[in-house]
C-alpha positions in Angstrom: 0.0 0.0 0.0 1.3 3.3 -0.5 2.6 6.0 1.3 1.9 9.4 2.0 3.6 12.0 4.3 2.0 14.5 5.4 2.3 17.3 7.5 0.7 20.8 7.9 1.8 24.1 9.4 0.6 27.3 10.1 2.4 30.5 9.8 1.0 33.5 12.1 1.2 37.1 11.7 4.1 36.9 9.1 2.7 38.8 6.7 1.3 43.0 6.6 -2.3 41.9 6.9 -1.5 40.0 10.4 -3.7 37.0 9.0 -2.9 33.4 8.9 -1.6 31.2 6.9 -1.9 27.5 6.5 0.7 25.0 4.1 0.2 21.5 3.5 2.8 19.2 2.6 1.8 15.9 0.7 5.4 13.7 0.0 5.1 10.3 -1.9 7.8 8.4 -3.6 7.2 9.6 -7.0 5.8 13.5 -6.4 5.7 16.4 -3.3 2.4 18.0 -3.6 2.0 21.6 -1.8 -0.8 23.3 -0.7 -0.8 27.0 0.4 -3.8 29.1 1.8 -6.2 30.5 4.5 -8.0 26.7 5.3 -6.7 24.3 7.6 -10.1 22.4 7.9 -10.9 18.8 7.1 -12.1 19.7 3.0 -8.6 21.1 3.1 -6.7 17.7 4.0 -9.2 15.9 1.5 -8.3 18.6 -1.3 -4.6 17.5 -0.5 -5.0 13.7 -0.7 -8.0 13.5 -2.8 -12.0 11.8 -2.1 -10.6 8.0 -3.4 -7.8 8.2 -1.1 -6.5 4.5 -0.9 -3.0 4.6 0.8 -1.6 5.2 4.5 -1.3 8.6 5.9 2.1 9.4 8.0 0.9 12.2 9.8 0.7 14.1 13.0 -2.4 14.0 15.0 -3.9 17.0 13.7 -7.6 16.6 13.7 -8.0 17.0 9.7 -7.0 14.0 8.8 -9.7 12.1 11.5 -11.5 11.5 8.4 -9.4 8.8 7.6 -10.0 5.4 8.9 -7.3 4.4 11.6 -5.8 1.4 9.3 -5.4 4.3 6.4 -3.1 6.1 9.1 0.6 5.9 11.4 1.1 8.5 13.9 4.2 10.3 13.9 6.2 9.1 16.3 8.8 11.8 15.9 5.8 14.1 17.5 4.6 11.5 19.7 8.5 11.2 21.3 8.2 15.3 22.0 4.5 14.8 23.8 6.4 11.8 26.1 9.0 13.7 26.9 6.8 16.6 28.1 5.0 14.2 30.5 8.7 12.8 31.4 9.5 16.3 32.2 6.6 17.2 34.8 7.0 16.4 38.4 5.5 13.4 40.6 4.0 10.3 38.8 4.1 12.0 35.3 8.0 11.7 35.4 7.4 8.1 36.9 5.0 7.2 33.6 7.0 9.5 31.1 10.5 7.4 31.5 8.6 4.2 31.3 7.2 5.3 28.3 10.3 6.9 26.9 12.0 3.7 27.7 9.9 1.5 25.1 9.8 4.2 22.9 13.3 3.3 22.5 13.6 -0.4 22.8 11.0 0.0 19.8 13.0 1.9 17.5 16.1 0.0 18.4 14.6 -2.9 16.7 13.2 -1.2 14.0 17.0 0.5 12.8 18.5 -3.5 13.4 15.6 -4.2 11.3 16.0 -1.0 8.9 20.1 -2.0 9.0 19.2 -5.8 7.4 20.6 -7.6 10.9 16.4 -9.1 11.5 13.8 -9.8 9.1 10.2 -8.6 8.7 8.5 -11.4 11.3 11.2 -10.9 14.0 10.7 -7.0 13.9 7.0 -7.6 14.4 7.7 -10.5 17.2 10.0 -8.4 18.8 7.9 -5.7 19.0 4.8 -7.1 19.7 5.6 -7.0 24.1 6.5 -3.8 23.4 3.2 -2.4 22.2 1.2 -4.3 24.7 3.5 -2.7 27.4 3.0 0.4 26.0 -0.6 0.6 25.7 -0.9 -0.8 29.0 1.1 2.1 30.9 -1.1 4.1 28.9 -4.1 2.7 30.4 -2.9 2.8 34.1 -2.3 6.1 33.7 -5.8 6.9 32.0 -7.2 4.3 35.4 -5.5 7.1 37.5 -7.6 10.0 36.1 -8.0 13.2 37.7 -10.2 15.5 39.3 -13.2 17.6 37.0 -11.5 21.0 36.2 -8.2 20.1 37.4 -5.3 22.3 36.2 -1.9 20.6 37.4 1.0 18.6 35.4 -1.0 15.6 36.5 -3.9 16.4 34.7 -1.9 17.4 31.4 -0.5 14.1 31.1 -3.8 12.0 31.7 -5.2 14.1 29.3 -2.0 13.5 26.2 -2.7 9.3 27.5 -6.7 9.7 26.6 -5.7 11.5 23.7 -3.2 8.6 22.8 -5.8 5.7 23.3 -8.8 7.3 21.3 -5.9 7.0 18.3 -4.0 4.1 19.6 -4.0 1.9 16.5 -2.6 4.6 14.3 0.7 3.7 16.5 1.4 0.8 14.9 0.6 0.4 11.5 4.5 0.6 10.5 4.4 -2.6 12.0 1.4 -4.0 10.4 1.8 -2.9 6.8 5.7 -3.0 5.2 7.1 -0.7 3.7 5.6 2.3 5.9 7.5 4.6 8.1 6.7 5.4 11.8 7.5 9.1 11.4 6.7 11.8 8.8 10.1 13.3 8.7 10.1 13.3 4.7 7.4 15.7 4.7 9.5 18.2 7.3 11.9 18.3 5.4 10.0 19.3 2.2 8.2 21.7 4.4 11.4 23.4 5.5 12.7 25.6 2.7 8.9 26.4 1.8 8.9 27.9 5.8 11.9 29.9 5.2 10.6 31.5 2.0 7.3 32.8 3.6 9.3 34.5 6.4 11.6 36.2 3.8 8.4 37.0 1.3 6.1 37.6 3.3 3.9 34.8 2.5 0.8 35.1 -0.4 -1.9 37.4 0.7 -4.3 36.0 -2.4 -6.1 33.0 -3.2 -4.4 33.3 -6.7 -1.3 34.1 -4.9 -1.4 30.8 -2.9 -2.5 28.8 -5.8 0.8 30.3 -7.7 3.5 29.7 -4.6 1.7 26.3 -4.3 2.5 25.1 -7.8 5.9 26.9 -8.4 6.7 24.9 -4.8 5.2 21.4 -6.2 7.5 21.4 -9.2 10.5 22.7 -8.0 10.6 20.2 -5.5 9.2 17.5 -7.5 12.1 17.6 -9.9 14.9 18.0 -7.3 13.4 14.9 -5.6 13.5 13.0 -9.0 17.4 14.6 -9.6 15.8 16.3 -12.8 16.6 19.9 -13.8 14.1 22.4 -13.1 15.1 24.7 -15.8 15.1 22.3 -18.3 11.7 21.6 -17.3 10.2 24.7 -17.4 12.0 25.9 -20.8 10.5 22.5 -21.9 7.4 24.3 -20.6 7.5 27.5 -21.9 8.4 26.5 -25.1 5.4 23.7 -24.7 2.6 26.8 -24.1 4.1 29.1 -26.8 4.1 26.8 -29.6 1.4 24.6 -28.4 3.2 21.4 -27.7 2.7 18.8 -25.3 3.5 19.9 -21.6 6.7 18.2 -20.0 5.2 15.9 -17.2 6.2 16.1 -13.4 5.9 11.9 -13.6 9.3 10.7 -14.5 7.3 7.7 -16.4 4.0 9.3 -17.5 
């Protein structure tokens, strides 16, 4: 199955008008699809991965993409690591439940590099890992068991409150063990996010629909074609000469 990373970010106040901004990243292994403008609402997320959407989501837990079924998702966990080390962070139990957590979190991913390094195969990942999740899901719920009081406002409270969150989406944890060939963290769509970030607070950012629906293509190209190892100019004198002589239009698929 294939699969998408995704992230979205928003950008406040860095423009004259004081308004936001919202930019949506889509990475796949053929094309990096970028969306720029004022919506970071649900119709926005399903405008970026389209209505027949058939793949797996690596994404943060941003509530756009709830729309998609929990097997059609894997959570972050480059986010979910910055959440546990909040909790590990507070004082009392949290700290208590935090390391514990913390500590899984990296027998996980030590298994998963000596399984990304070749040293164990696909069904010895998933074996090893398997104590691990229940572990994990169980300090989850003991913590959840723990609660805390109506209205409280304490470190306490902050981290029951990340654990809930965490089991409402708990299955979205693991589906880079479940499906192969998908990665646990979104990192490949930070990355393509990055320069576009950098840009805006130089620019400005778009203050139009058609200027957002301009930066947004120029983006998807550009980085397209670096990510293929093509040459952008090439492509868009293949362009230009395309639209001025009526030709056919290069292609952004590297085997259209």
């Amino acid at each position: 199955m294939a699969q998408v990373d995704a992230v979205f970010r928003e950008a406040v106040g860095n423009n004259p008008t004081g308004k936001r901004g919202w930019q949506w990243v889509m990475v796949t292994a053929v094309v990096t699809v970028f969306i720029q403008g004022l919506s970071r609402s649900t119709a926005a997320a399903i405008e970026l991965l389209g209505n027949a959407f058939g793949g797996i989501v690596v994404s943060d837990r941003f509530s756009s993409y709830n729309h998609l079924p929990t097997q059609q998702r894997q959570l972050c966990w480059a986010h979910l690591i910055r959440d546990l080390t909040a909790i590990a962070e507070r004082p009392g139990a949290s700290a208590e439940f935090g390391a514990e957590l913390l500590g899984l979190q990296q027998q996980l991913f030590g298994h998963w590099h000596r399984y990304k390094d070749g040293r164990i195969d696909w069904p010895a990942l998933q074996q090893s890992c398997l104590p691990i999740r229940q572990a994990f899901e169980t300090t989850l719920q003991r913590v959840v068991e723990l609660g805390y009081q109506r209205g409280e406002r304490t470190p306490w409270a902050s981290t029951v409150r990340t654990c809930q969150q965490l089991q409402k989406v708990t299955d979205g944890l693991w589906t880079f063990l479940e499906t192969r060939g998908i990665e646990p963290t979104n990192n490949a769509a930070e990355r393509a996010l990055r320069q576009s970030v950098i840009q805006r607070k130089i620019s400005q950012g778009v203050q139009s629909r058609q200027g957002a629906i301009c930066r947004s293509r120029l983006l998807t190209v550009t980085t397209t074609l670096r990510q293929q190892g093509r040459d952008v100019w090439e492509f868009l004198e293949q362009a230009w000469i395309a639209h001025h002589r009526g030709g056919v239009m290069p292609s952004l698929l590297s085997d259209p």
